[in-house]
N, C-alpha and C positions, 0 to 999 in steps of 0.2 A: 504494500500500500504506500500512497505519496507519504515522505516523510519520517517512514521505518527504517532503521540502518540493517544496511545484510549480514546478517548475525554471522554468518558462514565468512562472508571477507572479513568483519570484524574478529571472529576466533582464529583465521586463518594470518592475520596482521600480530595476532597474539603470541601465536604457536612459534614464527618465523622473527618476531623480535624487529617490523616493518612497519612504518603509516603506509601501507598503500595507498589509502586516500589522499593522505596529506600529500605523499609522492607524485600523485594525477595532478591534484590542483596545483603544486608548484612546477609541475611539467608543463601546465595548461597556461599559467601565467608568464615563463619562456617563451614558449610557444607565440602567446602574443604579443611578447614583445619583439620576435624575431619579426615576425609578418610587418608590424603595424610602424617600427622604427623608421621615423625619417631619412636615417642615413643606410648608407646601401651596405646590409650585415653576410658575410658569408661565412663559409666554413671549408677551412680548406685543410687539402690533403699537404703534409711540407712536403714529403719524399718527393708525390710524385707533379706537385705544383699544379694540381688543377682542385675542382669545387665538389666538394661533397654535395652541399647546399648553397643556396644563396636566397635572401628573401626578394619582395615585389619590388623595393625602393631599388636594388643593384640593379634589377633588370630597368627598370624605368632612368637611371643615369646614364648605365649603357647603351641603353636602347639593345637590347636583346632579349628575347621571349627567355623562360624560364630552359627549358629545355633544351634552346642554343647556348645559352651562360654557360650550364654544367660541362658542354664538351667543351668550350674554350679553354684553351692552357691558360696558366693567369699569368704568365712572363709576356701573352698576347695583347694581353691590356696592357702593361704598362714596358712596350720594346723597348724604349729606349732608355727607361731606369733599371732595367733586368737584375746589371751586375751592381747596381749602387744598393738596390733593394736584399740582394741576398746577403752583402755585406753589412749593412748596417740595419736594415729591420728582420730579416729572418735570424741572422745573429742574435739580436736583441732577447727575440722569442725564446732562441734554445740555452743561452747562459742567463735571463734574468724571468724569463716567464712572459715578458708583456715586451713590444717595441710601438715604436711611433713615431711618424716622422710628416712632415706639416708641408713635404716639396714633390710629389709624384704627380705627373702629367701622364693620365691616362690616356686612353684611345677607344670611343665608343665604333660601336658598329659600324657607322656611317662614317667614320675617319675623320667625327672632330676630337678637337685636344680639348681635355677637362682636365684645369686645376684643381687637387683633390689636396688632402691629408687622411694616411691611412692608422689608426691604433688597430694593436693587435695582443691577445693575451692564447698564449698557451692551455690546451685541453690537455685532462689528464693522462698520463701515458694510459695506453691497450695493457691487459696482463700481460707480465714478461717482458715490457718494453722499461729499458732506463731512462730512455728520453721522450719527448712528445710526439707524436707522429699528425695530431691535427692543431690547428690552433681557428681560432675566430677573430675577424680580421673586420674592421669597419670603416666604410669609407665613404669622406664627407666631400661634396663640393664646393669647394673654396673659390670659385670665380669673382663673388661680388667684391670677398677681402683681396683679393688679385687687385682685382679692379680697383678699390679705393687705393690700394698701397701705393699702385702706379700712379694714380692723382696726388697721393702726397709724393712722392718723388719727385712730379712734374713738378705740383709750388714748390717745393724746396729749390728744384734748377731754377725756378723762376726768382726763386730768393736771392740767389747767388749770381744771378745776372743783373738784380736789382742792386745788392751790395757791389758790384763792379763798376757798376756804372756812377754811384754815388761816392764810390772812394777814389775812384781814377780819370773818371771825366769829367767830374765836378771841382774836384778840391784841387786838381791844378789850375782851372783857371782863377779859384778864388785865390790861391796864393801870386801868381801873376798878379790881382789885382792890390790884393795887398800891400806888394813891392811896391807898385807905383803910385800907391797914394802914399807911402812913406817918403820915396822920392820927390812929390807934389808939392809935400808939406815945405819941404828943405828951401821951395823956391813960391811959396804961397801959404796964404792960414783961413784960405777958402771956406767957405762954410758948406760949401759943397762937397769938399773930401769928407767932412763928418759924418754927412750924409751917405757916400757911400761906405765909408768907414761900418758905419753901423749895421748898412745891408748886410756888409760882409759876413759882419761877426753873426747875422743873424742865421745865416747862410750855412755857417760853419758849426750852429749849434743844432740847427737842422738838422744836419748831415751826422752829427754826431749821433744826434737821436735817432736817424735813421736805422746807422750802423748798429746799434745796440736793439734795434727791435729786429732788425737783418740777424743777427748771432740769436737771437732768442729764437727765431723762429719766426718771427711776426712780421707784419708791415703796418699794422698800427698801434698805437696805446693804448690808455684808459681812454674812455668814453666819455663825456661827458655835456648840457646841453648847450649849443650853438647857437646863435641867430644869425642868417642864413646873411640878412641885409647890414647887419655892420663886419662881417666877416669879409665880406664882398667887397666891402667901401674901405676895408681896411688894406686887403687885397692890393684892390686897384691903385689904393696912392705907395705901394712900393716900386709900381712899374715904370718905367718912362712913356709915358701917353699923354704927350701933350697936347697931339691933334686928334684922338680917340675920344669917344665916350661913351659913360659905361651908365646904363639908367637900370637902377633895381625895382621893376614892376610892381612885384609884393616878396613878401617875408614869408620863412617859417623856422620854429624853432627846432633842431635835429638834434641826436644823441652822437656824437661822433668826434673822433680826436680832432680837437682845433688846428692842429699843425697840419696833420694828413690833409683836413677837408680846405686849408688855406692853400697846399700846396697843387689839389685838384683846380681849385678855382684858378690860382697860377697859370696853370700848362696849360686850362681852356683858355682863361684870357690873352694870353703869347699865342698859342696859336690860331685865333683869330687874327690877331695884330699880324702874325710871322703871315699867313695865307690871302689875307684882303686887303692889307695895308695899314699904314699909321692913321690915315681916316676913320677906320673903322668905325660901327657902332655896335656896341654888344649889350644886349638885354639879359635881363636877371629874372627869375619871377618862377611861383611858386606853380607846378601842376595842377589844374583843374580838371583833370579828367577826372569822371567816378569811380574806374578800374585803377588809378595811380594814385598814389601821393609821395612826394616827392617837388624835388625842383630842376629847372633847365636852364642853358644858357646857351645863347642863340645870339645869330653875328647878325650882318648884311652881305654879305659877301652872294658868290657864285654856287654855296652849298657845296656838297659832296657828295657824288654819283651813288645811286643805291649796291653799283657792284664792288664799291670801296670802300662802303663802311665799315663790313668786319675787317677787312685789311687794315683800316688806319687804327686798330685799337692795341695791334699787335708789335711786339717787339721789333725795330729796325726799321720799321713801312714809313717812307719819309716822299715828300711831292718836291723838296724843293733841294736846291745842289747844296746848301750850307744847314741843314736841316738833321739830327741823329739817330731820328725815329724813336726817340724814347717817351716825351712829352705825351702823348694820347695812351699808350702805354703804362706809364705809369698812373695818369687817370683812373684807368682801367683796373688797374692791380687794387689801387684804394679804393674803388668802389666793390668790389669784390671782396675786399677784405673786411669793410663794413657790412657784408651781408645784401645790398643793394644789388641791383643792377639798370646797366646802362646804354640807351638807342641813340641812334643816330636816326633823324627827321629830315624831313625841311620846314623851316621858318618860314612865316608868312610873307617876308618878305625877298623870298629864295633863297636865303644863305643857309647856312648849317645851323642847327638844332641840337642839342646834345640832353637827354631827358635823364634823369637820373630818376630809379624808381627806388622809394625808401618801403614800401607794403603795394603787394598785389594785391588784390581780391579776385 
């Protein structure tokens, strides 16, 4: 009847010194966990290097039905690790019990390569045997951490192209300039050398700060809030624009390192000046679309062709013969580093547009 225990297995559990039962259900609970494991679990033979078993996840990585899996050799999967795998994870298995190793590029059915990491532990020897002769072996695909590690790699070079550029193409000509306003001095007590005296230093404190968030790892600092229209106005009276002008349409307050986001508004305002001329006219003013918020800055000029926009954001991409390609570039890298991101338009009155987006919806 439902719910009666089988007195005959139970006396027989007795007799033999065994939970039977308990031995089902905790086979039964293996069991599901081989099937239902996200990572692809097998069991293999060492000797002869192919699959006792394998669950559904192995075959769905490989892309191989269950009963093609088992006849593949497993040296088939992974040819071109064969001799790295025998040496350092099947090793692993027969002097410590368990190996693992976090760098195997598989080979499914179809001959694409899959980034894996495989752990493995040792099954207990067969009677008569001193060593193992199976182990169970689990193996996870690692593409996406593939994937990001390579994107930190990339900003990191991009780091290191940034610091090169701020310790060797910058700070020689600030020392150039420095020379010769000390020479200046010797022969004038100008109130103009003060002034650029001070750019310099401010220049050179920059760069220092740069360098130091360059070594950390970073390209910005602490955060903290900005207003968009005296940063701008601050901006613009370091530049020489005497025949430009710079009108700040409206305001907004942003979370963002004051130096970084002065040094953005910088390289957009030079290169209006460097592309349309010392006439220029560059507008300021906060995003109103209902999908953005954010602010842009926009010239008069001739604009920038739709098929040279992502090119001008990128390292080296220069239009003009005395130009470095770094200015839009590094733009770029700050606005990225803030979490933002940044289009290229046209302005209403054709020139370039450059929209910085601080929230999508």
């Amino acid at each position: 009847m439902p719910g009666e225990i089988d007195t005959d297995t139970e006396k027989n559990s007795e007799s033999t010194g065994c939970d039977c039962v308990g031995h089902t259900v905790i086979e039964d609970r293996y069991q599901k966990i081989f099937e239902h494991n996200n990572d692809g679990v097998m069991i293999v033979d060492l000797a002869e290097e192919s699959f006792f078993d394998v669950n559904p996840a192995a075959c769905e990585l490989l892309g191989y039905t269950r009963e093609e899996l088992l006849s593949v050799d497993a040296k088939d999967i992974h040819p071109e690790d064969v001799e790295r795998v025998r040496k350092e994870f099947i090793t692993q298995i027969y002097e410590e019990g368990a190996g693992f190793t976090d760098d195997l590029t598989c080979i499914t059915k179809d001959g694409t390569e899959i980034p894996t990491e495989i752990s493995g532990a040792a099954l207990d020897p067969s009677k008569g045997e001193d060593t193992p002769t199976e182990m169970i072996a689990m193996l996870r695909d690692v593409s996406k951490r593939v994937e990001n590690r390579e994107k930190l790699e990339q900003k990191v070079e991009r780091l290191d192209r940034f610091a090169h550029v701020v310790s060797h193409d910058l700070r020689n000509p600030l020392a150039v300039i420095d020379g010769h306003v000390q020479l200046a001095r010797e022969a004038s007590d100008s109130e103009h050398l003060a002034t650029i005296d001070e750019m310099a230093d401010r220049m050179d404190q920059m760069l220092s700060n740069l360098l130091e968030l360059t070594r950390q790892g970073k390209v910005i600092g602490d955060k903290e809030p900005v207003t968009l229209e005296t940063l701008a106005l601050d901006t613009w009276a370091g530049l020489q624009t005497e025949q430009a002008i710079l009108e700040v349409e409206s305001s907004v307050t942003v979370d963002a390192d004051p130096e970084r986001l002065q040094e953005l508004l910088e390289n957009l305002f030079e290169n209006a000046i460097s592309h349309v001329g010392p006439t220029v006219a560059i507008t300021v003013g906060v995003l109103d679309e209902d999908d953005k918020v954010g602010f842009y800055v926009e010239d008069d000029g001739e604009g920038i062709r739709e098929d040279d926009r992502e090119a001008v954001l990128e390292w080296g991409h220069t239009s003009t013969s005395d130009g470095t390609g770094f200015g839009l570039a590094i733009v770029n890298e700050i606005v990225e580093a803030h979490g933002w991101s940044i289009s290229i338009t046209d302005a209403e009155t054709g020139g370039a547009r450059f929209e910085i987006s601080i929230h999508q919806y």
